[in-house]
Legacy VTK file of the C-alpha trace (Angstrom):
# vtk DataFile Version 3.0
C-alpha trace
ASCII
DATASET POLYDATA
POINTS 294 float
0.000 0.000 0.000
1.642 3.385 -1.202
1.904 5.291 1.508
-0.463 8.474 2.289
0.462 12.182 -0.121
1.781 14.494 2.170
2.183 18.339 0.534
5.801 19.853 0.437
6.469 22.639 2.970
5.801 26.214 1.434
9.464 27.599 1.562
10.325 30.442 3.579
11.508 33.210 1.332
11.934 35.534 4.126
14.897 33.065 5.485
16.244 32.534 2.240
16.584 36.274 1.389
18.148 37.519 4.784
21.303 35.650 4.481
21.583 38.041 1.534
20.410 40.995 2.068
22.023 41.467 5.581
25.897 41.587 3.950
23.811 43.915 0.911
23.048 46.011 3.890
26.450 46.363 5.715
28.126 47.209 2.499
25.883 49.610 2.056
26.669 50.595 5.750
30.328 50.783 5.324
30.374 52.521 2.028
28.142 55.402 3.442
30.080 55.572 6.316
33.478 55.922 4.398
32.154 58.039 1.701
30.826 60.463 4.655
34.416 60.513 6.589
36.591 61.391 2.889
34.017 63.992 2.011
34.127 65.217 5.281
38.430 64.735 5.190
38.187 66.949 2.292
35.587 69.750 3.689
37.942 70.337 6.295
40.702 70.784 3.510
39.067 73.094 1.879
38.021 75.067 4.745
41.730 75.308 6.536
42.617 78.802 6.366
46.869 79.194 6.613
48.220 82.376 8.178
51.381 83.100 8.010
53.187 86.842 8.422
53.599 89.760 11.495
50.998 90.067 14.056
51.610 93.728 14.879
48.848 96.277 15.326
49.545 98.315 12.248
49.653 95.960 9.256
48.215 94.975 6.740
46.025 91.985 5.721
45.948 89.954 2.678
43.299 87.074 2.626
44.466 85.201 -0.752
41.785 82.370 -2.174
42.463 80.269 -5.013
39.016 80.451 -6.787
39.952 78.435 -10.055
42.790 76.505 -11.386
43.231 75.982 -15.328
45.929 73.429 -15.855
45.320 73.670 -19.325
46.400 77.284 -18.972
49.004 76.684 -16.558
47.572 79.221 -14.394
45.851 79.889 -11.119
43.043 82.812 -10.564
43.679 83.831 -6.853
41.061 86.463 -5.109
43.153 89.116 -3.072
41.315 90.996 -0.503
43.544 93.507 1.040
42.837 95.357 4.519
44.873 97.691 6.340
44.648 97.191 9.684
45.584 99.754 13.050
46.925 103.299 12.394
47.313 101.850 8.494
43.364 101.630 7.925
40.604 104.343 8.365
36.858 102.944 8.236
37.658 99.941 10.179
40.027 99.195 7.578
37.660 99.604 4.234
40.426 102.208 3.040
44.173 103.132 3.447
45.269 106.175 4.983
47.631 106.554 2.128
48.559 105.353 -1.121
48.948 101.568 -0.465
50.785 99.382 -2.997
50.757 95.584 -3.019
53.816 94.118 -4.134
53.503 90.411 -5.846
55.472 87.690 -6.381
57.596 86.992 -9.773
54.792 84.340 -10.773
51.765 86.416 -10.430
50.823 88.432 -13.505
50.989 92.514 -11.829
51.204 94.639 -8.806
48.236 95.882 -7.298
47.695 99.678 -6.612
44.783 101.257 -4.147
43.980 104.934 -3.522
44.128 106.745 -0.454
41.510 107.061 1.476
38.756 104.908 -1.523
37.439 101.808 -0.651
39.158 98.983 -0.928
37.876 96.007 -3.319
38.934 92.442 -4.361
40.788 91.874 -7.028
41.755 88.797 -9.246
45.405 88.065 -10.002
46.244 85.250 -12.242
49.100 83.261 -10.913
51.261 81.129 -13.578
51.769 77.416 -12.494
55.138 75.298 -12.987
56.120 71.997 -13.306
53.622 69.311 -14.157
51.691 68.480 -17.138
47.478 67.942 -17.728
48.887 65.318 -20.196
49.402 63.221 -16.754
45.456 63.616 -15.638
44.353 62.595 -13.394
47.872 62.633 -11.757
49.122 65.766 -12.900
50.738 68.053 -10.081
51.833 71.773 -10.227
53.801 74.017 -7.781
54.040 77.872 -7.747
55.024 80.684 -4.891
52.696 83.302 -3.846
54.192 86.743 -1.962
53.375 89.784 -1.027
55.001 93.074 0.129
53.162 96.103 1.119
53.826 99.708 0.893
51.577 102.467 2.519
52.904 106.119 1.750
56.059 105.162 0.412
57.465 103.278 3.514
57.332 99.472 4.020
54.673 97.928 6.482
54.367 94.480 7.847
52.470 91.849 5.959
49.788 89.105 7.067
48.573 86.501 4.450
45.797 84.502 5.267
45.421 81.706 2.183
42.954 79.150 1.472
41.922 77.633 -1.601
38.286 77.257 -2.831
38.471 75.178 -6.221
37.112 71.710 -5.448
39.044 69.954 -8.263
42.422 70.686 -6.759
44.037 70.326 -3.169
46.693 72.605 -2.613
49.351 72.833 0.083
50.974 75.778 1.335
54.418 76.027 2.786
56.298 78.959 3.916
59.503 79.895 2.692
62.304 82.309 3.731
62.184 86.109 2.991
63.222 89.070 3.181
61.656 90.859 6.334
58.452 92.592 5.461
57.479 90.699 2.751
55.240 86.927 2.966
56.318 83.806 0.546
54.550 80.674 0.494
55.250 77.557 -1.875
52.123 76.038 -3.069
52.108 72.546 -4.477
48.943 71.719 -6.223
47.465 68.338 -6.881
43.773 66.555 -8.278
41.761 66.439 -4.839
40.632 63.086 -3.599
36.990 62.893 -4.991
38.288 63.427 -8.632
40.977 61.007 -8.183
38.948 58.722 -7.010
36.532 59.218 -9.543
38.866 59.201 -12.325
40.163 55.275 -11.728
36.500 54.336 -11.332
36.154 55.530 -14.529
39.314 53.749 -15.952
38.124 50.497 -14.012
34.721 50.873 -15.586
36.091 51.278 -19.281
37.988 47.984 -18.734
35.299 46.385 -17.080
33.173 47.496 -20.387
35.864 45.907 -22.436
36.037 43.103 -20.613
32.298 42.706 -21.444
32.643 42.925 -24.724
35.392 40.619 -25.525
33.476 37.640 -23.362
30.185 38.605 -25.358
32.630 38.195 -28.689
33.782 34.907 -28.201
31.181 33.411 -27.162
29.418 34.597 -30.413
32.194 33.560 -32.496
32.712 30.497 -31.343
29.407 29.307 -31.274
28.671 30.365 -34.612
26.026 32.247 -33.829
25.596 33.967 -36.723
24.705 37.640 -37.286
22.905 38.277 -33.903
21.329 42.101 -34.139
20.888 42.504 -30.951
24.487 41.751 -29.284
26.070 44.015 -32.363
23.761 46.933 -31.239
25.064 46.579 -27.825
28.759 46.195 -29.069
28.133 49.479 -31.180
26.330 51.478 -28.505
29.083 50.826 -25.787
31.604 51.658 -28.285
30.034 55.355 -28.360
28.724 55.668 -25.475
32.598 55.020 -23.399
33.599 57.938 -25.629
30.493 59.905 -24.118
31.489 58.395 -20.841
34.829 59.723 -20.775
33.800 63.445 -21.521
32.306 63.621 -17.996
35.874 63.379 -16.421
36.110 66.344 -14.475
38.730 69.145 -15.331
38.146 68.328 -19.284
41.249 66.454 -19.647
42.723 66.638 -23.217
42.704 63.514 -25.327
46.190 61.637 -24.765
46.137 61.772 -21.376
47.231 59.536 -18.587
44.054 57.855 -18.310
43.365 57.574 -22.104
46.722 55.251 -22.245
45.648 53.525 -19.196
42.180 52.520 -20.285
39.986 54.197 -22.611
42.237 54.432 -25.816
42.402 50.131 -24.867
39.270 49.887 -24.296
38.046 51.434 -27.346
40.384 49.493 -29.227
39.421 46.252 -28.136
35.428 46.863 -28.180
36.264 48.223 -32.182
38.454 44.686 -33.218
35.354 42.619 -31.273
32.568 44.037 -33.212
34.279 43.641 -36.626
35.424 39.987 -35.586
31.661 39.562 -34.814
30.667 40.802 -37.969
32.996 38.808 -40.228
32.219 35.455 -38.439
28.616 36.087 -38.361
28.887 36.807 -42.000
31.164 33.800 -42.785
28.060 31.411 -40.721
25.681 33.075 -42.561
26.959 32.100 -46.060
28.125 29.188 -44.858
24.663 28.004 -44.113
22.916 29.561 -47.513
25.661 27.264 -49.383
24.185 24.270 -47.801
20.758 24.956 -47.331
LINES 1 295
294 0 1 2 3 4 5 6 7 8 9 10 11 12 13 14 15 16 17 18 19 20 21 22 23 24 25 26 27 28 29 30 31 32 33 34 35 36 37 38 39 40 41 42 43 44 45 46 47 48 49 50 51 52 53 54 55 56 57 58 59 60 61 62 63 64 65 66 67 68 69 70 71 72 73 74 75 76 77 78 79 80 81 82 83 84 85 86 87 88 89 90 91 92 93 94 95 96 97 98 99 100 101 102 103 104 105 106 107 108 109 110 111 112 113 114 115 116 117 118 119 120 121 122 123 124 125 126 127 128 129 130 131 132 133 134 135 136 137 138 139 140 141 142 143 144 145 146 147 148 149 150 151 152 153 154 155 156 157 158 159 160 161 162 163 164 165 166 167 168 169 170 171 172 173 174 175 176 177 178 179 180 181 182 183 184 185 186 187 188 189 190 191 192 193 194 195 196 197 198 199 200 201 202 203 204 205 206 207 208 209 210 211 212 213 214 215 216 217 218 219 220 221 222 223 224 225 226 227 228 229 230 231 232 233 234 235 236 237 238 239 240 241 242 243 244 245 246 247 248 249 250 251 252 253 254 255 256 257 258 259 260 261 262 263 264 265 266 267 268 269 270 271 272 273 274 275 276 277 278 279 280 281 282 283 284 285 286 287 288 289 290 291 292 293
């Protein structure tokens, strides 16, 4: 006698799907946490403020911000905001009490000249950058000096530079070097900041990864003799556009033959071209093959 039909045991889904979703969950954890601490690293950058220069009563202030850096250019725009400051300023130090004349370093393009007794304002001063190449994005690096020397009715008066740059895309350092007394010098060394770096290799690790995809997706078509399959030679042709489209969002618009074109996407795009033609001429070759002996 056959014994009695029991019905199988609904499975537990919810059981089956923790196991999963709780290491989804702590990665997801882990990256947000990480991701929070760098862009809060790099916040902090951004916002240090270096001061470096005489603390007497009457002297005069220079607050120096790097607004923009054009590597392409090889140059720097830095926002000078100058205040005289003690028996050197009159409106709590909105104007000089005399002619006041900002002396610049070698590097930056010009002096800068304010009247007695008118209102101060910012000015832009364009800064030319040395050493270093964009052709090295994103790993390029630049260094320049930054100094200033102040003159208030034709007689020298101490200097106080307060620097800090503001352009996102770079991280800059700024050392102080020896000078003459009277006059502020600081070396800046200039670098990609850490979310563009980052971003940058993603992008290189994604082109590959594209690649990758591609050349898996070709021999498995050619060696199956698939034949002229539409659909994987649409996707072959759209990824080969769309990496160049891809690679146009780098930020900084880094100029073709650049570090990370000879790292990845020159390969990339090279490999993704040879795959769809091998595609084609083997899907060709089946295709003939099988009108001859049909």
């Amino acid at each position: 006698m056959a014994p009695p039909w029991t019905p199988p045991r609904p499975r537990r889904s919810g059981a089956s799907i923790l196991p999963v979703l709780l290491p989804i969950a702590v990665l997801i954890v882990v990256a947000v946490t990480v991701g929070s601490w760098l862009q809060w690293k790099e916040r902090q950058t951004i916002d240090t403020v270096h001061t470096v220069g005489s603390a007497a009563a009457d002297r005069v202030d220079v607050e120096a911000h790097v607004q923009s850096v054009d590597a392409a250019a090889r140059e720097l725009v830095l926002r000078v905001r100058v205040t005289p400051r003690g028996a050197l300023g009159e409106e709590d130090g909105t104007a000089p009490v005399a002619d006041l004349s900002l002396l610049t370093s070698s590097a930056t393009l010009g002096d800068l000249a304010f009247k007695a007794h008118e209102r101060l304002a910012t000015k832009d001063v364009q800064v030319a950058l040395t050493g270093g190449s964009i052709s090295d994005y994103p790993f390029d690096t630049y260094e320049t000096d930054i100094g200033f020397g102040a003159v208030v009715g034709g007689k020298e008066v101490p200097v106080r530079v307060l620097f800090s740059n503001h352009d996102v895309l770079f991280s800059v350092s700024a050392t102080p070097t020896p000078s003459r007394q009277g006059t502020v010098v600081m070396a800046l060394g200039l670098h990609r900041s850490g979310s563009l770096l980052v971003f940058a290799v993603f992008m290189m690790v994604v082109m590959w990864a594209l690649a990758a995809s591609v050349l898996m997706g070709a021999w498995y078509l050619t060696t199956r003799g698939e034949g002229l399959v539409w659909p994987a030679l649409a996707w072959m042709a759209a990824t080969l556009f769309a990496l160049s489209a891809f690679r146009n969002t780098a930020p900084g618009t880094p100029p073709i033959g650049c570090a990370m074109d000879w790292i990845a996407f020159l390969w990339a795009e090279t490999v993704i071209a040879l795959c769809l033609i091998a595609v084609v001429i083997t899907g060709v070759r089946s295709a003939l093959h099988r009108d001859d002996t049909s």
